[in-house]
C-alpha positions, -999 to +999 in steps of 0.1 A: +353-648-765+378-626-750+379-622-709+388-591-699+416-589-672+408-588-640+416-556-624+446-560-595+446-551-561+472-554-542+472-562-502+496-563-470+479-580-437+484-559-403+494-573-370+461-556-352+472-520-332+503-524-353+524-492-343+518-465-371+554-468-380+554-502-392+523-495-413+540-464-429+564-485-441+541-513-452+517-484-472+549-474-490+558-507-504+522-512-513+521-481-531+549-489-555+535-526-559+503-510-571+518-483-594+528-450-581+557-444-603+526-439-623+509-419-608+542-393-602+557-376-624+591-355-620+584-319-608+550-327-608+527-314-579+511-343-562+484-340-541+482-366-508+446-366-500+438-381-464+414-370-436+434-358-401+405-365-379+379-342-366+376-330-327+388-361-305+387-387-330+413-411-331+409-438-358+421-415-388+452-427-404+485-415-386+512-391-400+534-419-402+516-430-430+512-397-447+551-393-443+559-424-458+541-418-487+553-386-491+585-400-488+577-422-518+567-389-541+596-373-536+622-399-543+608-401-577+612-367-583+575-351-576+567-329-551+540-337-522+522-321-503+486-335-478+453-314-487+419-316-484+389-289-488+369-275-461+335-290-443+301-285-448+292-286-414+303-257-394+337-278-372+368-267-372+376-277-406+349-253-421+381-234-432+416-235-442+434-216-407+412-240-387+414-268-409+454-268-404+454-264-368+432-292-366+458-313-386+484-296-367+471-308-333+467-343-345+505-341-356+504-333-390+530-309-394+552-304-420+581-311-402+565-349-392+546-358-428+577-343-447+556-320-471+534-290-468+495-286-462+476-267-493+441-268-493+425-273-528+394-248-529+411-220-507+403-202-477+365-206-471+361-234-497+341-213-522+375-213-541+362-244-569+358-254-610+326-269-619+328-302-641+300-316-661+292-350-655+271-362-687+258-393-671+249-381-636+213-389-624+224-362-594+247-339-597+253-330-636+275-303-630+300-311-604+318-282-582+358-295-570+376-275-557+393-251-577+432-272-570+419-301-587+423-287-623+458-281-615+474-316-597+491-335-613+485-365-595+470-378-563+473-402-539+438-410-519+449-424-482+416-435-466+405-449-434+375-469-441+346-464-421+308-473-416+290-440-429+255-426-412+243-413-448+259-437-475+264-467-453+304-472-461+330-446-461+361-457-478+382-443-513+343-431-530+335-412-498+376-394-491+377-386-526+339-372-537+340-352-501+378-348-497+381-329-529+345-307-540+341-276-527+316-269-499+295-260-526+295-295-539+290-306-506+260-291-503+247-304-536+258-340-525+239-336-491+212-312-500+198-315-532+182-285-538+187-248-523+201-231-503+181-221-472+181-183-462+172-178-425+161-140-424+160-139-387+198-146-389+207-122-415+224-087-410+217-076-447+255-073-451+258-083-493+285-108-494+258-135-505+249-105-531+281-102-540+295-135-547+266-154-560+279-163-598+241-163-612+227-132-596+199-154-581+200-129-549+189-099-542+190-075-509+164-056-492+159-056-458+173-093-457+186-112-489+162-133-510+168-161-527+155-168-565+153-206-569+149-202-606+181-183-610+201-207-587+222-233-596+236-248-561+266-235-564+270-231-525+295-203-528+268-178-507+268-208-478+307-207-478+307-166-472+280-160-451+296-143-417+264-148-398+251-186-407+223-172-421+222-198-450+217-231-441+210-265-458+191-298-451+208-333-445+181-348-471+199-369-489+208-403-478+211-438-488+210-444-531+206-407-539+235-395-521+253-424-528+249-420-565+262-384-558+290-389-545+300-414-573+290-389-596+317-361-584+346-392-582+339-395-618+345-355-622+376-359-601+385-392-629+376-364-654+403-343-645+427-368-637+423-394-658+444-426-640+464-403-628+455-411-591+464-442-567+436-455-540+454-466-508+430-482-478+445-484-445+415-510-431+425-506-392+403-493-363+375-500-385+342-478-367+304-473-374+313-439-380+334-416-399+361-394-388+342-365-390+324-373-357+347-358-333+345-381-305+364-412-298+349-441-314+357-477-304+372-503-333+340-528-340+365-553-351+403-560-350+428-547-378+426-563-412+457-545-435+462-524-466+449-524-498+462-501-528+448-502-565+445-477-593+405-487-593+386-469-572+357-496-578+380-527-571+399-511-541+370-503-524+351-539-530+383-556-515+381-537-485+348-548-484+352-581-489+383-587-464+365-570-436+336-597-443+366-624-444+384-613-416+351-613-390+329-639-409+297-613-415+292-583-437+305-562-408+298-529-430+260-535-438+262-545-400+275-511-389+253-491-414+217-478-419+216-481-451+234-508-481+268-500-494+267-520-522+245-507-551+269-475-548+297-498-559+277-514-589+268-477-596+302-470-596+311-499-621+282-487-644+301-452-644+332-466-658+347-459-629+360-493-621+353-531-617+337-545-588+358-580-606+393-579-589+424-597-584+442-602-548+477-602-548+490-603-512+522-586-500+531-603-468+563-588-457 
């Protein structure tokens, strides 16, 4: 019988509160160990996907980081630039002008990351493509935003996490969230429809106007047809007066599963065209999208880049459960992290069966 390779990972240890410097310049050398000549091509537009931190929060990944990489892109001839799509949650990344000043404030400027901020499903994040996903229990028809279609490559910087809903927040969550549209957030969270609140509504059309499947209609409030709706989200992203709402429903496996489901629509799109790069440092029970200051639950581990989303995502797993002797992300989380990455595996989207090389210098 012939044994399949084992798919490679590559990893550089961190000094713990290592100054973000010093880890930019470690990510770079990582990235190139693990294949982004790859992933860039010359004059090719390639897209840096990393979270900037929400509110107050302070254990996102640092510009340095982002600069290095972007660094990286360019001396091989592409061009870079950081993006991200808008929130579901009304924050101040619920749109592109906020979503900048937010990354702005937290010192991602152009002039200190070395490339340009372009957001991928435009200003209100009802700019998006939708994907079919053949195999998905969840979310058949996936909604990215509309940028996706067009990258040429991607590099997915991620600041693990513990994760209230799916339990672990690492390169599944940063690139299902990071790149679908709100509507696709909606369908990841929600699971079902939209929810008009008439006591909010001002009967001003733009719902009206923008759904795709003319499933609303306007009288002295708009209505809602569920049998006419597909989940689109786009009315949610334009309503002026938060008159559409949605339920946090889905948790645990389902919303798990979802999320899995729209990496493989990103994969769809890009093919291996993307690099996974995990900065496993101020590791927290929750994600950066909580907009307070978290404390770290443990001290810093190091990078790990692969082009497998599965197998990058199972070592950071697995050295965070080295590095403090416990499963320190089923400890942090309400709910188990691990069936998402064996879902994962059974999407073809990588192998849960890895090789370590370590990079020590």
């Amino acid at each position: 019988m012939q044994h399949m390779m084992k798919t490679k990972v590559w990893f550089t240890p961190l000094e713990d509160r290592e100054p973000a410097e010093g880890v930019g310049r470690k990510a770079a050398r990582l990235a190139e160990a693990a294949g982004l000549k790859h992933v860039v091509q010359a004059d090719g537009l390639i897209g840096i996907l990393q979270h900037v931190g929400e509110g107050d929060n302070v254990g996102h990944v640092e510009p340095p980081v982002t600069r290095a990489i972007a660094k990286k892109i360019a001396a091989r001839k592409g061009t870079p630039f950081l993006t991200g799509t808008a929130t579901l949650y009304r924050g101040r990344r619920s749109n592109a002008c906020d979503h900048l000043m937010q990354a702005y404030d937290h010192g991602f400027t152009p002039e200190a990351i070395g490339c340009p901020i372009v957001m991928v499903d435009g200003l209100r994040g009802s700019d998006q493509v939708s994907v079919r996903v053949p195999s998905a229990k969840h979310c058949a028809t996936a909604y990215l935003g509309s940028g996706v279609a067009v990258l040429d490559g991607l590099v997915a910087i991620t600041h693990p996490t513990g994760h209230v809903g799916a339990g672990f927040a690492a390169a599944i969550k940063n690139v299902s969230m990071g790149l679908s549209s709100r509507g696709g957030k909606l369908a990841m969270h929600h699971g079902s429809y939209p929810i008009f609140l008439p006591e909010r509504c001002t009967a001003c059309g733009r719902c009206v106007q923008w759904c795709p499947a003319d499933a609303i209609t306007l009288a002295k409030t708009a209505k809602l047809d569920k049998k006419k709706c597909i989940g689109c989200g786009e009315c949610f992203s334009v309503c002026p007066s938060d008159a559409i709402d949605f339920s946090w429903r889905l948790q645990g496996q389902g919303f798990q599963e979802g999320m899995v489901e729209y990496c493989a629509a990103v994969q769809s799109k890009l093919g291996d065209r993307i690099l996974f790069l995990n900065v496993i440092r101020h590791f927290q029970k929750g994600c950066d999208c909580m907009g307070t200051p978290e404390k770290a639950v443990c001290p810093d581990v190091g990078l790990v880049a692969s082009r497998d989303i599965v197998a990058v995502d199972t070592a950071t797993a697995d050295l965070l459960h080295r590095a403090t002797g416990k499963d320190i992300v089923r400890e942090v989380a309400d709910c188990d992290y691990r069936g998402m990455l064996a879902y994962a595996e059974s999407m073809d989207l990588g192998s849960r069966d890895y090789e370590l090389i370590e990079i020590k210098k």
